[in-house]
C-alpha positions in Angstrom: -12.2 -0.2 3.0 -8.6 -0.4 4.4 -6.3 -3.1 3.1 -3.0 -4.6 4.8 -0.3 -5.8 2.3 3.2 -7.0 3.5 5.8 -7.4 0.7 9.6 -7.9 0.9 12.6 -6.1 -0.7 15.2 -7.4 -2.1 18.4 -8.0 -0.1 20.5 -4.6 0.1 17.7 -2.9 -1.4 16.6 -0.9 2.0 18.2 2.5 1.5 17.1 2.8 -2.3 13.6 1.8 -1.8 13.1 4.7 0.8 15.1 6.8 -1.3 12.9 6.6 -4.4 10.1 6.9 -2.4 10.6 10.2 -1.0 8.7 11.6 -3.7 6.6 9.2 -6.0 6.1 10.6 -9.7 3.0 12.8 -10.1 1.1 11.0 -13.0 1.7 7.8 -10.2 0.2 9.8 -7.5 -2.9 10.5 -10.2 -3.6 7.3 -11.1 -4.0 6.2 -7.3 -6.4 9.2 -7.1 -8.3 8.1 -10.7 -8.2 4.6 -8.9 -10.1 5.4 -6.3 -7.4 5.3 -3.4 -7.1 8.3 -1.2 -4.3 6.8 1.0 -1.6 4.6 1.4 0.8 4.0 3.5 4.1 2.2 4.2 6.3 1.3 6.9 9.2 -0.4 6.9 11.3 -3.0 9.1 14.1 -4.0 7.6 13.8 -5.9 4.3 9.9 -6.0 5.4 7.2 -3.3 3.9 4.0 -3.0 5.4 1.2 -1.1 3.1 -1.8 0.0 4.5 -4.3 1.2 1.7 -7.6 3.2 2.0 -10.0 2.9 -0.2 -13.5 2.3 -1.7 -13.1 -0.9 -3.8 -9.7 -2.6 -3.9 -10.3 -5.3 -6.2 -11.6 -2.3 -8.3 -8.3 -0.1 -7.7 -6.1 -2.6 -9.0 -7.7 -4.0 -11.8 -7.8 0.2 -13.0 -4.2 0.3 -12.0 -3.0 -2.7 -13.8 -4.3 -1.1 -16.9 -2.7 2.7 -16.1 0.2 3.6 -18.0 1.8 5.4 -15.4 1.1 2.7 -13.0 3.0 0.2 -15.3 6.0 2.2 -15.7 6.4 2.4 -11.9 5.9 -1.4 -11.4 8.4 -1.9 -13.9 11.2 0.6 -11.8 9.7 -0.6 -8.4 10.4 -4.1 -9.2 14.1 -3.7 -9.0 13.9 -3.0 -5.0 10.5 -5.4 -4.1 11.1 -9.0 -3.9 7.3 -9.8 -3.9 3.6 -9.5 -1.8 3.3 -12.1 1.3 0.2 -13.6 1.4 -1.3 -12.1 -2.0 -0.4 -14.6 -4.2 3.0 -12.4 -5.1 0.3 -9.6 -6.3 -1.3 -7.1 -4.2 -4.3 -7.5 -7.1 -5.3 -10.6 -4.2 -5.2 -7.9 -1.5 -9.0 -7.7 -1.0 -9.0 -10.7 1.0 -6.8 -8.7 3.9 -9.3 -6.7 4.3 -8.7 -4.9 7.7 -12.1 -4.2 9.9 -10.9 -2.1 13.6 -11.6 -3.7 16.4 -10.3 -1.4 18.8 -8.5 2.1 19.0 -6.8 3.6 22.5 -7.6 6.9 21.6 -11.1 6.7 20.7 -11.8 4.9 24.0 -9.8 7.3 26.2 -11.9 10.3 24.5 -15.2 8.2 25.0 -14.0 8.2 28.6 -13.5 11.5 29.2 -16.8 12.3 27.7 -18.4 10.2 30.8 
């Protein structure tokens, strides 16, 4: 499944959120895997984050996160750039519900075209 979050820094907070986020801790990128995530991403436009998360069971990802260790510790340092989640109830625990199903993709039609 692929889930859309949006969440908002905190004012001023741009530069540092990218910075610390150039390289995530290793026993955070662990716990995502034991978690059941095998990607996420995250764009950025100005104060605005948008996370796009791939995975089997969301709901199921987050509840094993909240109780991770390392997970905790990186929520705890996050939280000093991340004003909070849109639409998720100011948790991305509520993100199953954004649920993202494609509809349509340019490049898989133009190849389907070319095929005949």
């Amino acid at each position: 499944m692929r889930v859309a979050l949006h969440s908002v820094l905190k004012e001023g907070q741009e530069p540092g959120y990218e910075q610390v986020h150039a390289t995530v801790p290793e026993d955070l990128l662990a716990a995502l895997r034991r978690a059941g995530i095998t990607d996420w991403r995250i764009w950025r436009s100005g104060r605005h984050l948008f996370h796009l998360v791939d995975c089997e069971d969301f709901a199921a990802a987050m509840a094993a996160l909240d109780e991770d260790p390392a997970n905790q510790r990186w929520q705890e340092f996050i939280g000093a750039y991340v004003d909070h989640f849109e639409d998720t109830g100011g948790s991305p625990a509520e993100g199953e519900r954004m649920s993202l199903g494609e509809v349509w993709e340019l490049r898989a039609q133009a190849e389907a075209a070319e095929r005949g």
